[in-house]
N, C-alpha and C positions, 0 to 999 in steps of 0.2 A: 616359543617360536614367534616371532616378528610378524605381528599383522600388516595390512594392509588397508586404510579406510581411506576411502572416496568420499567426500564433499562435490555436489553436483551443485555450483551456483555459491557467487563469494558477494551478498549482497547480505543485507543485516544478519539471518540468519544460516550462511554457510561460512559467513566473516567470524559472526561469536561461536557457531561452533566449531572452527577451523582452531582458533586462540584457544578457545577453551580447552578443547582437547590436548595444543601441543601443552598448556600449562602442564596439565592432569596428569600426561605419558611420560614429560619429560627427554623425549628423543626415544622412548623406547619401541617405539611403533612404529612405521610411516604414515604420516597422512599427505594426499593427494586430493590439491583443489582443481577440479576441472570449470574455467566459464569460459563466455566467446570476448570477454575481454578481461584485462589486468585494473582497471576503473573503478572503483566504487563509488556509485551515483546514490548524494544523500534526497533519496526521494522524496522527503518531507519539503523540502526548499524546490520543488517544483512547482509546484501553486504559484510560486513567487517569481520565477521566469518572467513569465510571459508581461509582468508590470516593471522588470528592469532591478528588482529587488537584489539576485544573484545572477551571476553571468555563470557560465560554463567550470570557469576555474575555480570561484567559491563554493560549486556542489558537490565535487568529486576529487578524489586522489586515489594515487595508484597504489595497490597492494603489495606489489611485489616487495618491497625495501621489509614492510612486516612480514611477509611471512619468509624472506630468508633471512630475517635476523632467528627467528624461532624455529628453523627448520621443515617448513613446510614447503612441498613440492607444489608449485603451480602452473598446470597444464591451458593453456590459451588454446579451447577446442570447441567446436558446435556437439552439442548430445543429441544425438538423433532416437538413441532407444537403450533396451535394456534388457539383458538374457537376465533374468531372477534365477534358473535352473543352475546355470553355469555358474552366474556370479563374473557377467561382464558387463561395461558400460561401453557402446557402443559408439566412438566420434570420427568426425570425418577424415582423421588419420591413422586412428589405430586405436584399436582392442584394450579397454584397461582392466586387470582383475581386480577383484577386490573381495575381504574378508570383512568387510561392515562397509554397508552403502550407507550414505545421509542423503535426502534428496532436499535440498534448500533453493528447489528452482525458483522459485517466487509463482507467480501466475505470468498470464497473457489476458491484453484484453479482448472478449470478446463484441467487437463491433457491430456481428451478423446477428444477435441477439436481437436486433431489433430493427425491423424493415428499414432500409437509406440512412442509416445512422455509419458517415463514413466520413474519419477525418480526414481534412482539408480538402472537404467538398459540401457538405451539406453542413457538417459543424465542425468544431473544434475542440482538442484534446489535450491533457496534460500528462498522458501515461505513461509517456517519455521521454527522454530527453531531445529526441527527436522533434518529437509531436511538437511539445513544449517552444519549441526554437518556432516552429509556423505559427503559431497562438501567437505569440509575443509578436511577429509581423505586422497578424491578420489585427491583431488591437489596436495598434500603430493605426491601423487605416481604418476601423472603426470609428475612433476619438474623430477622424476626418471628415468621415463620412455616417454620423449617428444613426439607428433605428432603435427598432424593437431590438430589446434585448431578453435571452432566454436560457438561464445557467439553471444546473441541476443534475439531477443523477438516474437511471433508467433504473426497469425493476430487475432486480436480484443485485443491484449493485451493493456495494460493501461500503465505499470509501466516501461515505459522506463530508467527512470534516471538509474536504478536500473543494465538494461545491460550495458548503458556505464562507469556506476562506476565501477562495476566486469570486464568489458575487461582491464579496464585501470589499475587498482589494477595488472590485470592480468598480463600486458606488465611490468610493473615495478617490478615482482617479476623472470619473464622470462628474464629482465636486469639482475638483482641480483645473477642468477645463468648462465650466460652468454649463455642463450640459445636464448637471443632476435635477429632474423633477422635470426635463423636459419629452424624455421616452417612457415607452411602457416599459415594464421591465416583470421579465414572470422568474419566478423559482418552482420546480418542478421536482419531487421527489416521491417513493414508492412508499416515504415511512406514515404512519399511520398518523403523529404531527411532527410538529417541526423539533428538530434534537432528539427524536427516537435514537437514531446513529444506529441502527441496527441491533441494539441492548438493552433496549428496555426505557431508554432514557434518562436524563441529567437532572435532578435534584429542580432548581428553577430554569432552567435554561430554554424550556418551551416560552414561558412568560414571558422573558426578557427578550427570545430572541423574535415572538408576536410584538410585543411593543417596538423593538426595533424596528422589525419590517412595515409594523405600520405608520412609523414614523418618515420613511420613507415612502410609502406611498407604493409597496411592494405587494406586488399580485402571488399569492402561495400557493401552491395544489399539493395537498397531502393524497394518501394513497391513490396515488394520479399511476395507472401503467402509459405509455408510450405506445401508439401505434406504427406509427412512422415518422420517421425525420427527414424532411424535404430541404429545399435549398432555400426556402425563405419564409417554413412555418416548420412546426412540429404539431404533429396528429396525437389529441390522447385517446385512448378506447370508447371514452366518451361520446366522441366525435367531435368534441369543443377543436377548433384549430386556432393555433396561436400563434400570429406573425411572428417574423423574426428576422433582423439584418445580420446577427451572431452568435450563434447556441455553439453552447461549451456544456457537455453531459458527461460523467460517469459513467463507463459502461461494468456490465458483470465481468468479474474476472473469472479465469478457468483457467484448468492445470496447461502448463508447453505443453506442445507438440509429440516431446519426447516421453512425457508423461500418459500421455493419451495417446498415443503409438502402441504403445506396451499393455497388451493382456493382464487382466487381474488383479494390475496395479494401482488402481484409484476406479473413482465412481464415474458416473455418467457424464460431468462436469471435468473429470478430470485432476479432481481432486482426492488425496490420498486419506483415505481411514485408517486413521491408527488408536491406539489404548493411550491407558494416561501419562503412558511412559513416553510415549509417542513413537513406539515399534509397531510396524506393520501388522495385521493382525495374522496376516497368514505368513510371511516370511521373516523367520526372527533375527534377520541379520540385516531387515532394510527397518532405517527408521526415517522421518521426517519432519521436517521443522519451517513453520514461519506461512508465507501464504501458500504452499503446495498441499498444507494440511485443512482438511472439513471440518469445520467446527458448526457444530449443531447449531442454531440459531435458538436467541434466548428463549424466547414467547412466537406465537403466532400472530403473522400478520399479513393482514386481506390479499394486500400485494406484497410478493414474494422480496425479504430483503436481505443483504448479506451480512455477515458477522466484520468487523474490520478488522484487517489485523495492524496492529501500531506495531509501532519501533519495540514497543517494552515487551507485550505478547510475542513477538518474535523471539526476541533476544532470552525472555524466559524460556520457550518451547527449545532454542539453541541449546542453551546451558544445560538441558534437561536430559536434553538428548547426550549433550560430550557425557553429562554425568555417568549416565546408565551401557554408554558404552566402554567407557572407561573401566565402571565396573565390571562389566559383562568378561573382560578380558584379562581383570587382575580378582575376580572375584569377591567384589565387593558389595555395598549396600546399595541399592534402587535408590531413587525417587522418582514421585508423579505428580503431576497437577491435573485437579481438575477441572470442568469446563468451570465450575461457576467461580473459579481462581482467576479463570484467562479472562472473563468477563470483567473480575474487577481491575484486573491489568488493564485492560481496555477504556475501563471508565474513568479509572486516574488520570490517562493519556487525553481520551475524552474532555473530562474535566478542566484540563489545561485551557484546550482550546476555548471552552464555554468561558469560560472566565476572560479569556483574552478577548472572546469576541461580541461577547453579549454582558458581560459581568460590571462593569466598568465604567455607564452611559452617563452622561451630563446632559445636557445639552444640544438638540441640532449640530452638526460639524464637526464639533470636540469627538463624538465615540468616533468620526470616520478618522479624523487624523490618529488620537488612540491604535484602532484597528491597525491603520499603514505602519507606526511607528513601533508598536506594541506589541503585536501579535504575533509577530516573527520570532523575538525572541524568545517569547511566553510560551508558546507552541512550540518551535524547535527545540523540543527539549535536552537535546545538545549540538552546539556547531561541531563543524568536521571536527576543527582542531580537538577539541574537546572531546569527540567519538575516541577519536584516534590514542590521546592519550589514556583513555581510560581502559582502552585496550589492556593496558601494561599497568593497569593498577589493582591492585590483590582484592578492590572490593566488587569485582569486573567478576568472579567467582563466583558471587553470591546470586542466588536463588530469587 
């Protein structure tokens, strides 16, 4: 009989496992992608917005041409919820069923996590492409008008790579208009030191990226929580308050709306628990993939941090998932990963960046230009083009 699988969300991880699966089934199935656009925004190249690095058209392209060359149905919908009893997804046109859910929402951020912490007001954001577009403004008229500067990431955030690429963009662009060494400038994060990234942390990468900053004359606060974020300081728990003409932070992610709607479906956060097949634990025919999944966090740390998830843990937890539903349907063999697998996916990813951005140093001015020139492509570890083609290449498969 003809399944039905629903893909909730066509971003890294509802993308590779939309492909993977048509690979798998061969047309034998239907798969159905439901998101609220046809777009896929390569979110790694957002950091870079807001410095003029990529414009709108070099971060995103549409999915639709791939998924009806391969036969995949794509429904352009809002998800509002989700009967698990029934086996419907619930959008603001119409009832979808379905015989194997994927949920690949991604997260949301949350802002309210931490008292006045609200973009394009008190600070500024890159979470999306949205956000991203008023950053790139509000910098425009920062360079005009200098202050205290305050980049970093709140507590339970995940995405650290994310703050130290934007300070560091930042410092080389404060070179460029010769205001570098003339503001204060703080970095502000929950990890325990600098390059934890929420894993444990990178090989040398604390070193180099301490000698960095102190080469710059940069202010750090390691297991720093955030009390409140005002319109022209940020409050730590401490009670230290730190001026500021423009704070760019990291918030914690948590599960959509639709995710956290829905009864017994994920945890407090909103986030979904699944096994290492990454099927729900209670319902065997919902599985999950990419950032809508909990991942245990490595080690303990004073203040609360998040796990990241990168391009490659995504796109593994994707592949993982088409695998085992694939199976599940033609009765075939499993596979699982474990946490401490996702973590070293993470660290290679990780790794990247450490290298691009602390790895490399000479000299006063050389790592910044370095950094602007360098680290884009070192870190993006693949452009669109490149995404896209690799889509349709058989090593696109692999585990």
């Amino acid at each position: 009989m003809k399944k039905t699988i629903v893909v909730v969300g066509s971003s890294f991880a509802g993308y590779t496992t939309a492909l993977t699966l048509a690979k798998l089934l061969k047309g034998k199935h239907r798969i159905v992608v439901i998101d609220k656009q046809p777009d896929f925004v390569f979110l790694p190249s957002l950091v870079w917005h807001p410095f003029g690095y990529r414009n709108v058209d070099d971060i995103s392209f549409n999915v639709l041409p791939i998924y009806d060359d391969l036969g995949i149905t794509f429904m352009e919908a809002i998800v509002y919820g989700f009967d698990l009893k029934d086996q419907v997804v619930h959008t603001q046109d119409e009832d979808v069923h379905y015989d194997y859910l994927i949920l690949a929402t991604g997260t949301c951020a949350n802002f309210d996590s931490v008292k006045g912490l609200l973009p394009g007001k008190t600070a500024w954001s890159i979470c999306s492409l949205g956000e991203a577009e008023k950053t790139r403004k509000a910098w425009k008229a920062f360079l005009k008008k200098p202050g205290p500067l305050v980049i970093g990431a709140t507590q339970r955030a995940g995405y650290f790579f994310a703050a130290y690429e934007f300070l560091l963009n930042a410092l080389y662009h404060l070179m460029k208009n010769n205001l570098l060494g003339t503001i204060p400038i703080h970095f502000i994060t929950p990890e325990p030191y600098l390059t934890h990234f929420g894993i444990g942390g990178l090989y040398s990468g604390a070193s180099n990226c301490e000698d960095l900053f102190n080469r710059y004359d940069l202010n750090w606060h390691t297991n720093a929580e955030i009390r409140e974020v005002k319109k022209e300081s940020v409050v730590l728990e401490t009670g230290e308050s730190i001026s500021s003409s423009f704070t760019m932070l990291i918030p914690q992610f948590v599960g959509t709306n639709a995710i956290r709607s829905t009864r017994k479906l994920a945890d407090r956060h909103g986030l979904i628990r699944v096994n290492n097949q990454f099927r729900h634990k209670v319902y065997k025919n919902v599985y999950a993939a990419g950032g809508a999944v909990y991942i245990k966090p490595k080690e303990y740390t004073p203040v609360p941090c998040g796990v990241p998830r990168t391009h490659t843990v995504s796109e593994a937890m994707a592949k993982t998932v088409a695998y085992n539903v694939a199976s599940h349907i033609e009765k075939g063999a499993r596979v699982s990963i474990s946490n401490n697998r996702l973590y070293e996916y993470c660290k290679q990813d990780m790794d990247h960046l450490s290298l691009a951005l602390f790895g490399e140093q000479t000299t006063p001015h050389r790592d910044l230009d370095f950094i602007a020139k360098g680290s884009q492509e070192k870190w993006a570890n693949l452009t669109i083009e490149n995404y896209i083609e690799s889509s349709f290449d058989s090593e696109y498969l692999k585990i």
